[in-house]
N, C-alpha and C positions, 0 to 999 in steps of 0.2 A: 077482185082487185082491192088491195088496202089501201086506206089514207094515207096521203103526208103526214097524218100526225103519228098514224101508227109505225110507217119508216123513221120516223122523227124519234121516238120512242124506243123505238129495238134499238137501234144505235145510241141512244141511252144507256138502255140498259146493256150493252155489251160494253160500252165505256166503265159503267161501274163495274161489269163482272172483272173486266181485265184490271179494274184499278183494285178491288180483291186482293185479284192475284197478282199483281206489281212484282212482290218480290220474286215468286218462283218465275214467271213470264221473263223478268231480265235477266236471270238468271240462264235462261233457254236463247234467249235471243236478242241482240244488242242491234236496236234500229232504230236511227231517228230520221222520221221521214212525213214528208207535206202526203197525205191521202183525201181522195176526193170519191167520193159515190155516188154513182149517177143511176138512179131510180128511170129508166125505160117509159116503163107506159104511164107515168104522171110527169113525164117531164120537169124534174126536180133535179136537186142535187145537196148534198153535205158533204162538207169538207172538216179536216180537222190536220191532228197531225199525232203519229205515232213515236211515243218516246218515251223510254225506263221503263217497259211494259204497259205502256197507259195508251189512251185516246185520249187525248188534250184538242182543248178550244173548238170543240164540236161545234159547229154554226151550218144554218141554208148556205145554201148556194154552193157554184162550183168555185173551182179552184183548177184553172187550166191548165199552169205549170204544176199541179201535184205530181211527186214521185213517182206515188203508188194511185194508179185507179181503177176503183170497181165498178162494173156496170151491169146492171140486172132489172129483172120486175119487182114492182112493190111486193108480190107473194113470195119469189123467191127469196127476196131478202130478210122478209120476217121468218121462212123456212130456213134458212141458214143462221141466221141468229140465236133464233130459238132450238138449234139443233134435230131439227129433223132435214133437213139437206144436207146432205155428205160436199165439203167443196171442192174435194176432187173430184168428182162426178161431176156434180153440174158444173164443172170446169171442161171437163172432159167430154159433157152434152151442148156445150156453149149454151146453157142456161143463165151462166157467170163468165166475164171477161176481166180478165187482171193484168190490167198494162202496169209492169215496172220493171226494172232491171233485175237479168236474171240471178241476181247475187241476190238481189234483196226477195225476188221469190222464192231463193231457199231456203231462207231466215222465217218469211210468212209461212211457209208450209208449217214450221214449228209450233206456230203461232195457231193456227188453224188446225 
């Protein structure tokens, strides 16, 4: 099982990867939305919010009206950040659950 610090951390560093890539990212897909991730087996959560390709205003805690929300294990989310989880898969194994509207899951697939 990972730490909070190390979920606290991946989603760091995928804010930075995506802020990188900003331009090509908004360019693929135009979303601005409240997201909230909810870490399983530490009973955590971070929320932020997705817009112009970025991850802005990363912080703990949930966010219970977010848009968009993720929910997994500590391992799987550092596997999917760091790219060894495929997220249709473990979409598909209910490893990962992604509650948002199904317009804006077409947008995220892009995204992912």
């Amino acid at each position: 099982m990972a730490s909070v610090d190390e979920c606290r951390q991946a989603l760091r560093d995928l804010a930075a990867r995506l802020d990188r890539n900003a331009e090509t990212v908004r360019e693929r897909i135009d979303l601005d939305r409240t997201l909230a991730c909810r870490v399983t087996d530490l009973d955590v959560a971070f929320h932020g919010r997705l817009a112009g390709g970025r991850l802005l205003d990363l912080t703990d805690g949930d966010d219970p009206k977010a848009k968009i929300a993720l929910s997994t294990n500590s391992d799987d989310l550092l596997a999917l950040v760091g790219g060894k989880l495929d997220v249709t898969a473990a979409v598909a194994s209910r490893r990962v659950t992604i509650k948002a509207n199904p317009f804006d899951l077409l947008k995220l697939r892009k995204l992912l």
